[in-house]
N, C-alpha and C positions, 0 to 999 in steps of 0.2 A: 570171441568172448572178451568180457570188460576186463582188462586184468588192473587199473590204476585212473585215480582222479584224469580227466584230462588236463590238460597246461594251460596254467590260467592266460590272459592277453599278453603281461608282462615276460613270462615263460617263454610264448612263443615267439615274439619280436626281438627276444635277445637269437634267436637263431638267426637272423637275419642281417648277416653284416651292413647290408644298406643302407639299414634303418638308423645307424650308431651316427651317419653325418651328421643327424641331429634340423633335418631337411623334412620339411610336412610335404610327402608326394602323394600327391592325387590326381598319378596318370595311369591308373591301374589298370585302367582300358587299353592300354597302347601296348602293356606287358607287365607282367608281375614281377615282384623281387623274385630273388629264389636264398631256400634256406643251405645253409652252410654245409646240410650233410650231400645234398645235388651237386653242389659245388666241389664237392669232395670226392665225389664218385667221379665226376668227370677228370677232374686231376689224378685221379689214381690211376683212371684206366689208361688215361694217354701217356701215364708215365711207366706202367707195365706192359702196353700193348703198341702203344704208336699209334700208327696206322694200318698196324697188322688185319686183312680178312678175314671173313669167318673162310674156314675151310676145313672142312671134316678131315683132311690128311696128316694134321699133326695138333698137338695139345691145344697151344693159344687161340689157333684156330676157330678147332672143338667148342674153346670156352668164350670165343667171340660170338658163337651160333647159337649157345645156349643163352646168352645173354639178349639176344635178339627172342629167340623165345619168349623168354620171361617178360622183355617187356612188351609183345604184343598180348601175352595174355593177363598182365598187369591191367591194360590198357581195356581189355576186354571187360578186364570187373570195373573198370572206373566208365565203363558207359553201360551195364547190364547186360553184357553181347558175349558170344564165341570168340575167339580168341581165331578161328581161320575166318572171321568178317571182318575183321579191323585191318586197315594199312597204315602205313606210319611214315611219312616221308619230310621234307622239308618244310612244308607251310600247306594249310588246308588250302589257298588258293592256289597252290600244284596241282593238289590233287584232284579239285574239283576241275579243273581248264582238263584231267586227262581225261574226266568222267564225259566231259564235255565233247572230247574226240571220240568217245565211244559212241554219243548220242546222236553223232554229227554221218553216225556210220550206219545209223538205228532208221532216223526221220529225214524228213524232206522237204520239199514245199506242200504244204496244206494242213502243216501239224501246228502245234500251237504252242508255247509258253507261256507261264503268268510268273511273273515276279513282284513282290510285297514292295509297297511303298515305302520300308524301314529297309532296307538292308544295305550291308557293305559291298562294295563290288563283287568284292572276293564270291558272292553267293547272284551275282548282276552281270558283270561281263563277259564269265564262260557263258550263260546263254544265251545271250546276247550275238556271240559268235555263231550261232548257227543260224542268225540271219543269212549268214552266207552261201547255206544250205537252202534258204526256202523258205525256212522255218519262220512266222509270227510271231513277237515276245509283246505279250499286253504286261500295262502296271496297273493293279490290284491299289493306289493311291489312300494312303491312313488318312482318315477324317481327322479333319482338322476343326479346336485349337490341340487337342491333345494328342492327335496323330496317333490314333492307335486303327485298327483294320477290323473289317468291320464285314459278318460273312455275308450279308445283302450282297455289301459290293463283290466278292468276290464270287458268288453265283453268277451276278451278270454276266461275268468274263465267263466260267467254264462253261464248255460246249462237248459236244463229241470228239474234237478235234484236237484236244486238251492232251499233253503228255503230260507235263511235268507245274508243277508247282513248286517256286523256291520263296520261303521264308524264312526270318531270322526268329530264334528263341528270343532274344532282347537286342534292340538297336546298342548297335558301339554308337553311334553319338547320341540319342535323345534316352535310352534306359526302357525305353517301351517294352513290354513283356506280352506280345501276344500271348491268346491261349493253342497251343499246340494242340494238344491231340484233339480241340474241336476243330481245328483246320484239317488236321490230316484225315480224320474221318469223312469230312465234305470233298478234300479232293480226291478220297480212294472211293466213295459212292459215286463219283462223277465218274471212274474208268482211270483214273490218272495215279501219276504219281509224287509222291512228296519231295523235296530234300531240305531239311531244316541246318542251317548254321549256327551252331550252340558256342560258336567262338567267345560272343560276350557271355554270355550267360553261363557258361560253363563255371567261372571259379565264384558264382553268388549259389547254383543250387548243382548239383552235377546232373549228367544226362542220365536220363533212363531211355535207351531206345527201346523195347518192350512196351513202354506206358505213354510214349509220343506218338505211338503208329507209323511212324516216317517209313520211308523205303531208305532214307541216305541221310546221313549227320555228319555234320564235319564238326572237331573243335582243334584250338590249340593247346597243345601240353604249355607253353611259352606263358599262356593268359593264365595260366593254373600255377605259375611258380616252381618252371621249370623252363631247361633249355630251350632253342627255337627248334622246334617241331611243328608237324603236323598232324592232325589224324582224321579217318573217314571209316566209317561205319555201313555198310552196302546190308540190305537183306537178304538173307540165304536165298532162297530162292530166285534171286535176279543176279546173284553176281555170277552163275554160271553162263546166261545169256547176254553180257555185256563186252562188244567187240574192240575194249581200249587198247591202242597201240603197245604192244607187247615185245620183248625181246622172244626171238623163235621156240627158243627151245623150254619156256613157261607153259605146263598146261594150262588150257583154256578156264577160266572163271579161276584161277588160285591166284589171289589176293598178293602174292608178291607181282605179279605182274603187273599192278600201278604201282606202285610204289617207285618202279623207272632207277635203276642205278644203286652203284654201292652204299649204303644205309652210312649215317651219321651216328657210330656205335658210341662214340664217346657221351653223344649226347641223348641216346636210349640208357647209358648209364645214370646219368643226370635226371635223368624221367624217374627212373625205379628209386633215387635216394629221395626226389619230389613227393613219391607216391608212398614211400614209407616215413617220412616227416606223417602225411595224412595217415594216413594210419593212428601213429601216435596222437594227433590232434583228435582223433574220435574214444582213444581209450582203448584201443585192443592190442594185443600181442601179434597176431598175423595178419596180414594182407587181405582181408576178402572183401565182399563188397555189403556187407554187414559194417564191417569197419570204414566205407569210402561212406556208407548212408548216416552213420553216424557222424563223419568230420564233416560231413557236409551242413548235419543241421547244426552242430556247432557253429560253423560259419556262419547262420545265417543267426543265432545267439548273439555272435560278437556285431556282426554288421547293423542290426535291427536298431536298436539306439543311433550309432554316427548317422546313417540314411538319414532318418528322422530330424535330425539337429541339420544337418547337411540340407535337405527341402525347405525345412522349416526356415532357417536362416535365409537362404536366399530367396523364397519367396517374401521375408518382410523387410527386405534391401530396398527402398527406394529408387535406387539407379537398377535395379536389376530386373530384368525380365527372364523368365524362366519357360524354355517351348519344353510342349511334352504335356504328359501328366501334372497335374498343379498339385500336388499329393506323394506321398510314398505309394499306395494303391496305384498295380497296373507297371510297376518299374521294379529296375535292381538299381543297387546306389550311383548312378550315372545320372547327373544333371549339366545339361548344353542352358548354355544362358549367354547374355550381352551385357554389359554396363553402359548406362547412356555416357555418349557422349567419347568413348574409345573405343578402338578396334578389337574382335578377340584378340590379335597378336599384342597390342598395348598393354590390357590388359594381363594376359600373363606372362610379358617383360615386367610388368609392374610389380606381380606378385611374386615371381622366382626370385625378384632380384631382395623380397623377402622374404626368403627363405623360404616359400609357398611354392610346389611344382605343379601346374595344372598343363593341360593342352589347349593350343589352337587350334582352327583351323575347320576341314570338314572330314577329316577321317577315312576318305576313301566311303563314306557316308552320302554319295552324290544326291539321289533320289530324292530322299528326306529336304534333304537344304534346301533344292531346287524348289519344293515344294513350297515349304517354310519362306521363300525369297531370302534366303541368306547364303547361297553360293555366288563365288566363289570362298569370299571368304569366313562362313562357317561359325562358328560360335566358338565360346570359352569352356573348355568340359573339363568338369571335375569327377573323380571317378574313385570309388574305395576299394578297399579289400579290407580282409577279416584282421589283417592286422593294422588298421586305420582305427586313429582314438579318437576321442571327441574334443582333443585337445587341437589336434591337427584339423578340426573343420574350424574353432576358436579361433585358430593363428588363421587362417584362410578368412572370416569374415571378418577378421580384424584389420586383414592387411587389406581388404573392398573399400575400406574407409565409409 
């Protein structure tokens, strides 16, 4: 229920110590700020708890397990999912390399893989390892000049022998936004299954696994303005037959058994003061996911103008070339570009050193570049969040020259 105005832009950027250095960052792809009450949960827990376990045999314990509760089913309204499908661990590229040893226990030689010509590794080198099984990994390659994926192509590749389909919700380095749930539709009529990486895309629209069809989601809490975390999302129905390396004494399909090792509670604390910051940013009093659907479209209120000046500006740069989309259509606010005449890294030594924070480089983004003929070294990427103004993409094409 709406109980109060949401916080207008300036409201919410004062939460954000970061923001005060008075520094235009536009590396929001690499990791989010995080607001002050995250930062506060983490500080409190580790100054009341330490490194104390959960352990049902006495209080702090108790209240370290409960705390793991709440936030795996936090976690569960911020992707539309059960709360015993979600795992939570260090980095979504943990969790996929364990999924990875599940499938590695699964398949063999004659079975297949397709991976998207957009993705991070992170969603590219776990399957990639089960060449070492047997296994086939084809690349589904985004037409080019604007690199988006295109389902002709991606028919050609599935066959019967089809397992798994990995694609990204939006590229971390080009912004590309395939359409998901017409991919996931085409590879579960094919006999296969999905696994979509919602890393970048997570803090421009949040996930709905329900409404993407995916069988697996990974994103990061870290990219959403919050600690470094992981997460992964398995459909019920499959995470009981999934043989990941387990500690003994884990029933078989129970979601703590990828997750591998003692949890990062200080930084599951950090998650839940993240996730009720959102909250507040949508206008409601509790946590649900009524309230995450709301701060989400909010987010995409604040972001919709900067994107647009952000495109707009560097597609009329003279020195600049913009790969991707030539457009806001088709992306989230993530544009990879060059300046004639320096290198990405030149270039954002040029501009940090006014005050301007952008990335180089290729992001762990291989595929793409390769494609593009811009690996190894990769573009200039600029990249927003909802608390990015249009002041800070100004100072950014002012300092292009």
């Amino acid at each position: 229920m709406t109980t109060a105005a949401v916080p207008s832009q300036a409201d919410l950027r004062a939460q954000f110590p970061q923001l005060q250095s008075g520094r235009a960052y536009l590396d929001n792809a690499a990791g989010g700020l995080i607001p002050a009450r995250a930062i506060q949960a983490v500080t409190e827990h580790l100054t009341r708890y330490g490194a104390t376990n959960a352990m049902p045999g006495h209080r702090p314990g108790a209240e370290i397990l409960a705390l793991k509760v709440r936030a795996r089913e936090a976690t569960a309204l911020f992707l539309n999912a059960r709360p015993e499908d979600v795992a939570l661990a260090q980095s979504a590229t943990a969790l996929t390399f364990r999924l990875a040893a599940a499938f590695a226990r699964l398949w063999s030689e004659g079975d297949e893989v397709i991976l998207s010509g957009l993705e991070h590794e992170s969603n590219a080198s776990p399957w990639r390892e089960l060449e070492r099984q047997g296994v086939t990994v084809r690349v589904c390659h985004a037409r080019q000049p604007d690199m988006t994926l295109h389902p002709d192509d991606l028919a050609a590749l599935l066959s019967p022998r089809t397992r798994l389909v990995a694609v990204t919700a939006a590229s971390n380095a080009l912004g590309v936004t395939p359409d998901i749930p017409a991919i996931t539709a085409q590879v579960r009529a094919a006999g296969a299954w999905s696994i979509v990486d919602a890393v970048h895309a997570a803090p421009h629209a949040f996930p709905d696994v329900q409404a993407w069809g995916a069988d697996f989601v990974t994103f990061s809490p870290y990219k959403v303005w919050a600690p470094h975390l992981g997460a992964m999302w398995l459909r019920p129905e499959l995470r009981a037959t999934l043989p990941w390396p387990k500690l003994e004494f884990v029933p078989q399909g129970d979601i703590t058994g990828i997750e591998h090792g003692t949890p990062q509670f200080e930084l599951l604390a950090g998650w839940l003061g993240t996730l009720d910051y959102l909250r507040e940013l949508g206008g409601h009093a509790e946590l649900t996911r009524a309230a995450l659907e709301a701060a989400s479209g909010r987010i995409h209120e604040l972001e919709a103008p900067v994107m647009a000046r952000l495109v707009e500006g560097l597609l009329a740069h003279d020195l600049v070339t913009v790969y991707g989309p030539q457009g806001t259509q088709g992306r989230v606010g993530t544009v990879a570009f060059r300046v004639a005449g320096e290198t990405p890294e030149q270039t954002a030594l040029r501009l940090t050193a006014a005050g301007v924070d952008v990335a180089a480089g290729h992001f762990y983004a291989a595929q793409p570049l390769k494609d593009l003929g811009l690996y190894p070294q990769g573009v200039v990427r600029a990249s927003i969040a909802h608390y990015t103004t249009l002041d800070d993409i100004e100072r950014l094409l002012a300092a292009l020259g």
